[in-house]
N, C-alpha and C positions, 0 to 999 in steps of 0.2 A: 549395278556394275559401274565402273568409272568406264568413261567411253574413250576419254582421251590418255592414248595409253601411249607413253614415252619407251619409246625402242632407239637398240644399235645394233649396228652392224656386226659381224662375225669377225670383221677385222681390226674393230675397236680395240685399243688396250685394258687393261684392268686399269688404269689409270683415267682414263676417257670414263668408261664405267663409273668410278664410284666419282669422278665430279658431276656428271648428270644427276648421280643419283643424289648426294647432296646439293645441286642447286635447286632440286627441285623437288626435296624432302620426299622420296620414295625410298620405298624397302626394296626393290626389286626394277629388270630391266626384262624385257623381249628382246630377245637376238632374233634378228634377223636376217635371211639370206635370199635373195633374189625375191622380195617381199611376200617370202614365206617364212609365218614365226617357224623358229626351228629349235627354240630353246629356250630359258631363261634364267639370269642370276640375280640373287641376293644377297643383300649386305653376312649373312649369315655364311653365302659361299666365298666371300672375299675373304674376309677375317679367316674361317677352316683352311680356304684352298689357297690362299696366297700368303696373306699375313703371318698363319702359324708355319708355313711351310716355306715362308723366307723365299721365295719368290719374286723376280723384279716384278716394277710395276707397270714395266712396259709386254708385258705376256698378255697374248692375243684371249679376248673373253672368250672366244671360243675353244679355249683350252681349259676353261674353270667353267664352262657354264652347265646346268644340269640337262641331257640331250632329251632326256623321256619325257620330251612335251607333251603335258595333260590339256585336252582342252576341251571345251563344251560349245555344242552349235550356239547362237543367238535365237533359235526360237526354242530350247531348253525351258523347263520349267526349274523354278527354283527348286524344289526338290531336287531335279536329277543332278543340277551342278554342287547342292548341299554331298548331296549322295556320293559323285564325286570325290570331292574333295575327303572325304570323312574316309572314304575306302581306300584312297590312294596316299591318306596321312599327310595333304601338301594344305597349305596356306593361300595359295594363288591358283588363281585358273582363268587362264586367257580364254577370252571367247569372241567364239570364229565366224563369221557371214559368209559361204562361199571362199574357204580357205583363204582368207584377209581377213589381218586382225581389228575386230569391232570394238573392243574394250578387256576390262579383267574384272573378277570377278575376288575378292580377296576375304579372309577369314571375317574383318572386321565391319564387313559392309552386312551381314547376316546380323551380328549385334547391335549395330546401326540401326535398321530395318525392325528389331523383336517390338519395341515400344510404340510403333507408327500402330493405328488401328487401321482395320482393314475399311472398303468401301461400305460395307454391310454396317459395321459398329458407327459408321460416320454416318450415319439413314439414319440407325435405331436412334443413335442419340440427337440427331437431328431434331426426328417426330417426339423425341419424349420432353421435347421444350414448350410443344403449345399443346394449349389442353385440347382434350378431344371434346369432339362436339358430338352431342347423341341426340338421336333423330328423333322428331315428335312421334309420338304413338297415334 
């Protein structure tokens, strides 16, 4: 997961929004409200809910942002937050420590992740570097 997870406010504009979002190359924001996430938007909900729809760009993100925040604890196993995501058809999922947001969890950090071996393959191929010794008879 990215830990350090760039949020705004409910009172931000769509305008504030997508310049965060391109300074600091993200697809996506945390809304927040009384420093509980309560929501989040995507470049993908700009472009639908504002751009196509001729929209200023001073309208409140909490007017465009998607309300049915999914989100997965911090001691979740990767499974349940795959699981998640895959059931609920979303790309992002913010995850929680005691309802404060800890980080997100996003589609491409699991393809990131496929090619890393695990601790166990890192042993095996460790010991299969020195030769074994075999004991006097």
């Amino acid at each position: 997961m990215t830990k350090n997870v760039v949020s705004i406010g409910v009172d931000n504009s769509v305008l504030e929004a997508a310049e965060i979002m391109s300074s600091n190359q993200l697809g996506c924001l945390v809304i927040i409200n009384r420093e509980l996430p309560i929501g989040i938007v995507t470049e993908r909900d700009i472009v639908r809910r504002v751009v196509a729809k001729k929209l200023p760009l001073d309208t409140k993100i909490s007017e465009i942002m998607s309300q049915s925040l999914i989100t997965v604890d911090a001691d979740a196993s990767i499974k349940e937050a795959a699981r998640l995501m895959s059931s609920n058809k979303i790309r992002r999922l913010p995850v929680l420590k005691q309802n404060k947001l800890v980080g997100i969890v996003v589609a491409s950090d699991f393809v990131r992740n496929l090619g890393k071996k695990s601790v166990s393959e890192e042993i095996l191929e460790a010991m299969g570097r020195y030769p074994s010794v075999s004991s006097p008879i």
